[in-house]
N, C-alpha and C positions, 0 to 999 in steps of 0.2 A: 628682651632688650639686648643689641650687639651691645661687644666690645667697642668704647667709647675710643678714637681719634683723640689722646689727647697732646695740644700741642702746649710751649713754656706759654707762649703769645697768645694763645684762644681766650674767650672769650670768658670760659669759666673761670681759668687760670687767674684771670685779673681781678677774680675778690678772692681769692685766697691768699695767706700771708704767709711768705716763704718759710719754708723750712731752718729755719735755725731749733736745730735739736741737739739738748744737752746731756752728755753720759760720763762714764769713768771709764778710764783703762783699766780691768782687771787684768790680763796677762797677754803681751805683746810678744810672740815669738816668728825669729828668723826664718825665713820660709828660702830665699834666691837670693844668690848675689849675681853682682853683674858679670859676664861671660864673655866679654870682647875687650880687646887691648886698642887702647886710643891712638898706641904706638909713642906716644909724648911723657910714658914715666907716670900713668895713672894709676895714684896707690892706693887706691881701694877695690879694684878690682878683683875676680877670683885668683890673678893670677900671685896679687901681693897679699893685701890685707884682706880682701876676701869679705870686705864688711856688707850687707845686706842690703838693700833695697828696694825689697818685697819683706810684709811678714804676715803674719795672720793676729788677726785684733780680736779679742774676746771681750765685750764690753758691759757696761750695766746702761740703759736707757734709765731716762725721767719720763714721762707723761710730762706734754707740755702743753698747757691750753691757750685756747683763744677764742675769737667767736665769729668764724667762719660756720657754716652749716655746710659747704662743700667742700670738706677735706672729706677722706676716705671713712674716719668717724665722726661725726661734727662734733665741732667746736676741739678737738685735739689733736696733738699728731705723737705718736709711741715711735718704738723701733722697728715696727714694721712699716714706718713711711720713710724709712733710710735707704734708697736705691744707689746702684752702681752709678759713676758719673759726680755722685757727690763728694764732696769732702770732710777731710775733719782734718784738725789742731789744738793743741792742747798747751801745757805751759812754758811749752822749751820754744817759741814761736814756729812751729814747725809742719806745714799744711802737708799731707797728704790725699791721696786719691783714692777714694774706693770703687776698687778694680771689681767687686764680685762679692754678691753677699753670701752664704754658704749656707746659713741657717738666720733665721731671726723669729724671736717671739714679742708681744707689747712692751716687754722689759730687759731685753736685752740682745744683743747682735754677735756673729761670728763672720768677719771679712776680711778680705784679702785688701789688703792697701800696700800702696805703692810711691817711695822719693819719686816724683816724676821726673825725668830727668836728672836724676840726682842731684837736683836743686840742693835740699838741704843736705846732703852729703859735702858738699865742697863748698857752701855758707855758713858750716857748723865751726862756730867761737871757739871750740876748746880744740881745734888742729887735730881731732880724731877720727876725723869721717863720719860722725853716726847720724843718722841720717832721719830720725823720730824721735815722739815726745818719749816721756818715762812712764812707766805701769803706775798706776794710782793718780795721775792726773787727772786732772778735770775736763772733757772733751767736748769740742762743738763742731757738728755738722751741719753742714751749711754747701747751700746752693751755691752756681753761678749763674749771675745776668743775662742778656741775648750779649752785652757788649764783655764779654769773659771775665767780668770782674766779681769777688766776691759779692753775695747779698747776706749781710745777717745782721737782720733787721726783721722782727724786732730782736735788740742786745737782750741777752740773757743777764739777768741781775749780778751782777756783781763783774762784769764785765771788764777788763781793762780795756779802753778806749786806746791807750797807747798799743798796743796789741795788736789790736785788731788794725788800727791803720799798719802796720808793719807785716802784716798779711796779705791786706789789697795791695801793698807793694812789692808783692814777689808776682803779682800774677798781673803788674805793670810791666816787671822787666817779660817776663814770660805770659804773655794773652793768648789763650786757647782761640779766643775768636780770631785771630788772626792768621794763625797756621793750625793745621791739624795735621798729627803724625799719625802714619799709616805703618801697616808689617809688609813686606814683599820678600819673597826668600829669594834672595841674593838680587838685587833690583838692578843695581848697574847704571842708576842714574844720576845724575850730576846736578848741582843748583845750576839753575836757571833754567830748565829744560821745561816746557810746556808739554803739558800731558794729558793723554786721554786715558777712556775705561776701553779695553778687548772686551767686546760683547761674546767673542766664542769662549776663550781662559775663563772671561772676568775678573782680569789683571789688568793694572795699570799697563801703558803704556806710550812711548813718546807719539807724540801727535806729529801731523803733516797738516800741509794747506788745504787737504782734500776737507781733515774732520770736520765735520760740522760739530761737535759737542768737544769743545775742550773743558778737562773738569781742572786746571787748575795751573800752577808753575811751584816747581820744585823749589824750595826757598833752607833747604838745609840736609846734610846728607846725614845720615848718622843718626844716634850713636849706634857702632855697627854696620857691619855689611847689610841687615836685614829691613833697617827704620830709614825714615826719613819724612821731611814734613813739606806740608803742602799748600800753599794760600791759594784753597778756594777760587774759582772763579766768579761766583756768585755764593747765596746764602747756603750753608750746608744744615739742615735738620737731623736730631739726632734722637727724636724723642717721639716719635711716631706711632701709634698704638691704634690698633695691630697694625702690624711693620707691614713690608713691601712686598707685593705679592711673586717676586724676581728673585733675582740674586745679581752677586755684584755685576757691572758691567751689561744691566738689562736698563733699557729706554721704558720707563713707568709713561703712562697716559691715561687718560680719561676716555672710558666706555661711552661711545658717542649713544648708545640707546638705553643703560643702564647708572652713568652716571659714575660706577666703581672704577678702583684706580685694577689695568689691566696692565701687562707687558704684549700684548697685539693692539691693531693696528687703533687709531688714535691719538689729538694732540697731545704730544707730550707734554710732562707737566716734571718727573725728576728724570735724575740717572740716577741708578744704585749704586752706590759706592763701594758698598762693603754685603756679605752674607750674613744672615741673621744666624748667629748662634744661640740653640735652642736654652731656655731655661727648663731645670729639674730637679726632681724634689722626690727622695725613698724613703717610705716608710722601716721601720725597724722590728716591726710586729710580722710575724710569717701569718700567710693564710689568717688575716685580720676579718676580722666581722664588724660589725656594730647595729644599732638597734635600729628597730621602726620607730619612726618619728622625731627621729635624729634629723636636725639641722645645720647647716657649714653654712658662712659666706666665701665663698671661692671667689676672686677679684671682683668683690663688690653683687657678686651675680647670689641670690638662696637658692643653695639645692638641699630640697627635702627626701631622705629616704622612708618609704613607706614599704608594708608589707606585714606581716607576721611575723613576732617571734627574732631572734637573728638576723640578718642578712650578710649575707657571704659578699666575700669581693666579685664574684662574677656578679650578683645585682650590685654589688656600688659601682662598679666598671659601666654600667649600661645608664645606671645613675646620672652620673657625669657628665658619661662624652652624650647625652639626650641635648645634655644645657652647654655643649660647648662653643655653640656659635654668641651665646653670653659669657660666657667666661674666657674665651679663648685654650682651656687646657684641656689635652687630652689623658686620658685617664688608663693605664695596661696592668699587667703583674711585669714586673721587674726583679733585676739580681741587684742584693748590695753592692757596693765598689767594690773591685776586685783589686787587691791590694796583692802582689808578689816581692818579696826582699830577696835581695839579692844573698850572695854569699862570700863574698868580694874575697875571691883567687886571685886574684892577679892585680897588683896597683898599675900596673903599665903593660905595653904590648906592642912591640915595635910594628908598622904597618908594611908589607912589600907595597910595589908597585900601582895595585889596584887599589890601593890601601885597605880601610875597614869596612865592608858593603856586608849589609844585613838587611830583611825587611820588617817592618814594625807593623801587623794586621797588614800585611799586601803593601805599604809602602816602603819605597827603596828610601833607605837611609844610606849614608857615604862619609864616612872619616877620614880626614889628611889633614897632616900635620901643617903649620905650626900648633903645638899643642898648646892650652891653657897654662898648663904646669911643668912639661916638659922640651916647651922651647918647638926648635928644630933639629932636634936631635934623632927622628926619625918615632920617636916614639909616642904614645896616645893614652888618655887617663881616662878617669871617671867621670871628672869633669866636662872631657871632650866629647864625653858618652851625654850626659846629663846638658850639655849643650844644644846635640845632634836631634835628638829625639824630640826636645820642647819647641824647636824650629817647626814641627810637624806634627804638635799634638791636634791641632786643628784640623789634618789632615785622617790620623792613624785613629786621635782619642784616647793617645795616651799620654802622663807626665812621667819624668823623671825626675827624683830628689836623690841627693845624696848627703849623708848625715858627716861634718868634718871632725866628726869623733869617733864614731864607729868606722867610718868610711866604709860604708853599707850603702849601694843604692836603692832605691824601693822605687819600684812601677806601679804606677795606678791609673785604672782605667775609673774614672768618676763615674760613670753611668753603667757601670757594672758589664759593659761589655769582654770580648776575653784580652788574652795577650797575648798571640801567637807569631813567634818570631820565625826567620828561616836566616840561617848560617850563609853565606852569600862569598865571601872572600875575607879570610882563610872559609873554605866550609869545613874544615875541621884543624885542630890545633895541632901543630907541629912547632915541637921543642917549646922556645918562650913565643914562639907567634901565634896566638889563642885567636879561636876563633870566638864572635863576641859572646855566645853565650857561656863560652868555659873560662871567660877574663870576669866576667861579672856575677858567674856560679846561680844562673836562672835555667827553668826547663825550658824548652823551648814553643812548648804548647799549653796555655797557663789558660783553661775553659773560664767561659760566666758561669757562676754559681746557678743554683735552682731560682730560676726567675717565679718566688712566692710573695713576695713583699710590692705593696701597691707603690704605685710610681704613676707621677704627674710630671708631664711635660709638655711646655707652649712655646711651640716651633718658631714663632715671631722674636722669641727672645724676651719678650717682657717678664712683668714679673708673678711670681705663684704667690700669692695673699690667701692666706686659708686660716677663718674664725670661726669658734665653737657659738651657736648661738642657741642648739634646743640640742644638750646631748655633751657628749666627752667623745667626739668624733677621732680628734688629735691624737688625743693619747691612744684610741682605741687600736689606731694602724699606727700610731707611732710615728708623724709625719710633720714635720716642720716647713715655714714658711720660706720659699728661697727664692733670688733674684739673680742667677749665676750666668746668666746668657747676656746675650748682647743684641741690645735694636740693631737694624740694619741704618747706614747713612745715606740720605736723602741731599743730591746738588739738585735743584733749583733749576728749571731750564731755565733761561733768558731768553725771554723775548721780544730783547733787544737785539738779537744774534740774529733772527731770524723775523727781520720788518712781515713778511709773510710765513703764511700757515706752514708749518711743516710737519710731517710724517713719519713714521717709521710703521713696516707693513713685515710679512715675511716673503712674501713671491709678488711676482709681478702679475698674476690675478688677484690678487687681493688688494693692489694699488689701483687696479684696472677697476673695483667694486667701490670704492671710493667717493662719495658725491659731495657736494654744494664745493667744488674745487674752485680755487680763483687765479687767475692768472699771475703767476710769480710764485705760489706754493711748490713746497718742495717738499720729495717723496723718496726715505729712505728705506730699498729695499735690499734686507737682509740674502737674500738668496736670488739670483737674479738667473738664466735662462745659461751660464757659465757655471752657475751654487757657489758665485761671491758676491761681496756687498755693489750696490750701484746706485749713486744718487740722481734722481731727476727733478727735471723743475718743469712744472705747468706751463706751458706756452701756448698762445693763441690759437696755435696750428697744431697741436697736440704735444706730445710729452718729447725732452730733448735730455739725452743721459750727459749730466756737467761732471761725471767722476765717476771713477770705481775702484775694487782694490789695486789695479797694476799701475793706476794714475800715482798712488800717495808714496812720494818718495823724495819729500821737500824736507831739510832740517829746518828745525827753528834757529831764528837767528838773532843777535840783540843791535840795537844802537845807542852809543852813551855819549855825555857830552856833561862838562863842569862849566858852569855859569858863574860868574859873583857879581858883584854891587855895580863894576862896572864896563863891563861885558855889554857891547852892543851888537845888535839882531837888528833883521831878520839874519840868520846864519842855518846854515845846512850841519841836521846832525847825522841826514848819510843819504840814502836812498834805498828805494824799494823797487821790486822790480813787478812787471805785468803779472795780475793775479796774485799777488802778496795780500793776505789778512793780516793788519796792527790788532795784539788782541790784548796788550796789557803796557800802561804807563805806569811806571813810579819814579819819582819827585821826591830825593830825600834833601832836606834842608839842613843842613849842619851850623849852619850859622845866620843869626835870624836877619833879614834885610828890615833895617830903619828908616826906609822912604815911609812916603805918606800912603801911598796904595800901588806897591809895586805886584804887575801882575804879570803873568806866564803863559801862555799861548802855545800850544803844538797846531799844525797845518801844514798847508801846500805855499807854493806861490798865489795861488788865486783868493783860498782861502783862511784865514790866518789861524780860525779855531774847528779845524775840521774834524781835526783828530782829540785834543782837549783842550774844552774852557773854560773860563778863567774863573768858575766857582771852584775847582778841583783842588786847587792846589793855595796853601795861607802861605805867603812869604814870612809874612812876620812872625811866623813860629815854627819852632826847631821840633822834627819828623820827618816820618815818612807818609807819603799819601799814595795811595794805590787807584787806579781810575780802570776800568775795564773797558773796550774799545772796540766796536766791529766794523773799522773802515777797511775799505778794500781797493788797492789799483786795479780798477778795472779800465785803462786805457786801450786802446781797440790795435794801437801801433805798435804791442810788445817792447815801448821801451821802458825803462826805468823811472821813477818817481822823485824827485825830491823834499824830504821832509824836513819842516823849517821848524826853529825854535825862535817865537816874539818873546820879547822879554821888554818890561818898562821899571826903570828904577826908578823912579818916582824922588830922586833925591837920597837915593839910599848913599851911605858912605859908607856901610858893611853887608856884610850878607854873602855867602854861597853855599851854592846844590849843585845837586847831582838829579843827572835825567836820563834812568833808561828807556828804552824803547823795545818792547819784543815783540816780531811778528813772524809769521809762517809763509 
């Protein structure tokens, strides 16, 4: 049996009853605070108060029944159906996020969660910053909807109903379906910017008129030089199992012979958004054995060991990975975490010129001031350290903490890989200008341990579920259940963008292999007879190249205009020029129009609802409504467009919005 495709919306999904799982906080400790100045006097940052928002949750689970047969044990759901993605809140009304589950057993969880935003940091009553509930509350986990809104239903007895609406109203002011915030190291981009995926990086990056795939428009910069969010241009999936056979910035399509979702040539169906990072789970037992006849459920999948007597981890290794096209995980010898503490010589270290350049496993790290702690004063801390490196543990695979009692930092490589620094600028310390590993008092070659201890890890990101069913398998290797990675994110092609078929291939014999083509498809090749991108379209008379990389060098640009109750149209909200794509309206209404059916029209002169009509947008209530858009001037004379805004007040005597317009 593969690993199941499961999506919120499928089919199964719809007789199960959501997740609402209840527990206690036994012990909630400070894990990060936040690391960047808003520049505005924000006192809770590391730089003031320093108050946290990250901690790690150690909790007790309930068994909570129902009577589904298709949850993961029928008719229940324990702590091992608490996944990343979800949430919890407890008595201080305080929702957070769970970033990452670490360990979990039937009856109890260890996870990383997260103030998002530090919502509740700067919504906390008592003027202190803190930012979560208290240890010994009572907790509930609980999903979100397709439309971002809590689900938790059914209420857990004894529920406060006033509660719980004052929950869904935090994630009214703040809807994940709406925007989703992405990391980019040092991104550089601005609200309003229309964006695409770099299929070479797999970074974001500003789109031109040329793209064909835009994933989305920048709708908030921050917090940080690193974040920023992003409204979607179509639906984003985030729950995909097994994830995407790509990575970020890869066009996914359907295997015109096989059906599987492929990144060669085929209609597309997503972009990748994001890299799956992998999930993983060490055993604690060295060179573990266990018996014949021993049974596990591995996500959902029985693998039975058989044989004689013991069985050594070289047959449970082969065990495994036999069943892993059912279970998705694969099975090695691994090193514990490797866990190095610093010695902390040095709280500060002024930087020359190049400032602090080290590498972290082969990648270049670089520190300049302004510092966290020390201003501009030329000088650099632990925390600038502890900032530098978690930018890049995605990269290197390593974290830094730093303890603000001991002021001790500790490096850890979670998957037991090594630490291996190189000294870069200073490369060695002179007077107080430390080089970094004699400011933070670390070797600078820090090996994996003996890789004996069994280790499972599922490259998709999903999650490792491991149940004893014939046997004391668990304890035998000492191996616990964990969900630490992260699915990769699925945008949705529209194929509304593209009235005809289109493609993406990698050369231009493979576009040439191509059949059942129809006149107007269009055919994205990655490497073309120059080894850059070149789009063409099917023509009656054979293929005709409409772009390539030296073409795209168009900014995006907007056009806005305020309307109210008594504002008459048709009126010009700007023009467009030959070959512009309109690819996003939004309509915020600020104040609701009282006519009887006042309606709103975007178009040309010829035609009045070309561009958006008049279901998109409610006059009589106060939002924003977003419409996606793929009209294009394509007038043959190179001149410019006029784009008009109809508007009917219908008798309104109040009422105004705002209309923007983005196109490329």
């Amino acid at each position: 049996m593969p690993v199941i495709n499961n999506l919120t919306s499928s089919s199964i999904r719809k007789f199960l009853p959501s997740k609402v799982i209840t527990g206690t906080a036994n012990t909630i400790a400070p894990l990060s605070s936040w690391l960047y100045d808003d520049g505005m006097g924000d006192p809770w940052w590391q730089g003031a108060q320093s108050n946290p928002y990250q901690w790690i949750l150690s909790a007790s689970i309930n068994t909570v029944n129902h009577s589904s047969h298709l949850s993961r044990v029928p008719f229940q759901y324990t702590g091992l159906d608490i996944m990343p993605g979800m949430w919890v809140f407890g008595n201080a009304n305080k929702a957070l996020r769970v970033v990452s589950v670490i360990s979990m057993t039937d009856l109890s969880i260890q996870c990383l969660i997260e103030d998002v935003d530090r919502y509740n940091t700067f919504t906390d009553s008592t003027g202190t910053g803190n930012g979560v509930f208290n240890q010994f509350d009572s907790l509930i986990f609980f999903e979100l909807g397709e439309d971002g809104l809590p689900v938790i239903n059914p209420s857990p007895d004894g529920t406060d109903p006033g509660l719980v609406g004052q929950i869904e109203d935090r994630f009214k002011v703040f809807n994940p379906s709406v925007e989703e915030q992405f990391f980019q190291l040092n991104h550089g981009f601005l609200e309003g910017q229309i964006l695409k995926m770099d299929s070479v990086t797999g970074q974001f990056a500003q789109a031109t008129s040329s793209d064909i795939y835009i994933v989305g428009t920048v709708t908030a910069v921050g917090p940080g030089p690193n974040y920023f969010y992003l409204s979607p241009s179509t639906k984003l999936i985030n729950d995909l199992e097994p994830g995407l056979p790509g990575s970020a910035g890869n066009i996914i399509s359907i295997d015109s012979s096989t059906g599987d979702l492929t990144t060669g040539a085929g209609e597309p169906i997503y972009i990748q958004m994001t890299t799956a990072a992998p999930s993983f789970t060490i055993g604690s037992v060295a060179n573990p054995t266990t018996f014949s006849g021993t049974v596990i459920k591995l996500n959902n999948a029985l693998v039975t060991f058989t044989g004689s007597g013991a069985i050594d981890s070289t047959d449970i290794i082969a065990t495994i990975n036999a069943l892993t096209p059912n279970h998705g995980v694969v099975a090695s010898m691994g090193s514990q975490p490797n866990v190095v503490n610093g010695t902390t010589l040095a709280t500060s270290t002024p930087v020359g010129p190049n400032y602090m350049q080290f590498t972290m496993n082969g990648v270049l790290t670089a520190i300049a001031p302004p510092s966290i702690v020390y201003g501009d004063t030329g000088q650099i801390g632990w925390w600038d350290i502890v900032r530098a490196i978690n930018e890049q543990t995605y990269s290197h695979g390593v974290t830094a903490t730093c303890d603000n009692f001991t002021t001790e930092i500790t490096f850890t490589n979670a998957s037991g890989g090594p630490i291996n620094i190189v000294d870069i600028s200073p490369v060695t310390t002179s007077g107080d200008n430390k080089a970094f590993t004699d400011m933070v008092g670390i070797s600078a070659n820090n090996p994996s341990s003996v890789a004996n201890y069994l280790q499972f890890i599922r490259p998709d990101g999903g999650e490792i579920v491991i149940s004893n069913t014939s046997g004391t398998f668990t304890d035998d290797v000492g191996i616990l259940s964990a969900a630490n990675g992260t699915l990769p994110l699925a945008l949705v092609v529209d194929k509304t963008m593209n009235a005809s078929g289109s493609y993406v291939v990698n050369t231009l014999a493979d576009r040439d292999a191509l059949t059942n083509l129809r006149t107007g498809d269009q055919v994205y090749v990655q490497s073309d007879l120059n080894g850059e991108w070149a789009l063409y379209l099917q023509a009656a008379t054979g293929w005709i190249k409409i772009a390539n990389a030296n073409s795209a060098s168009s900014d995006a640009k907007t056009l806005q205009m305020n309307i109210n109750f008594a504002s008459t149209t048709p009126q010009i909200i700007g023009n467009i020029s030959d070959g512009t794509r309109i690819v996003d309206i939004s309509v915020s209404v600020s104040t609701a129009f009282n006519g009887t059916a006042p309606v709103l029209t975007i178009g040309t002169l010829a035609t009045s609802n070309a561009i958006m009509d008049t279901n998109i947008v409610d006059l009589t209530t106060i939002g924003t409504y977003e419409s996606s858009s793929s009209f294009i001037n394509d007038g043959t004379d190179g001149t410019d467009l006029d784009v008009y805004v109809y508007f009917t007040s219908t008798g309104s005597t109040t009422g105004s919005a705002t209309i923007i317009v983005s196109y490329l």
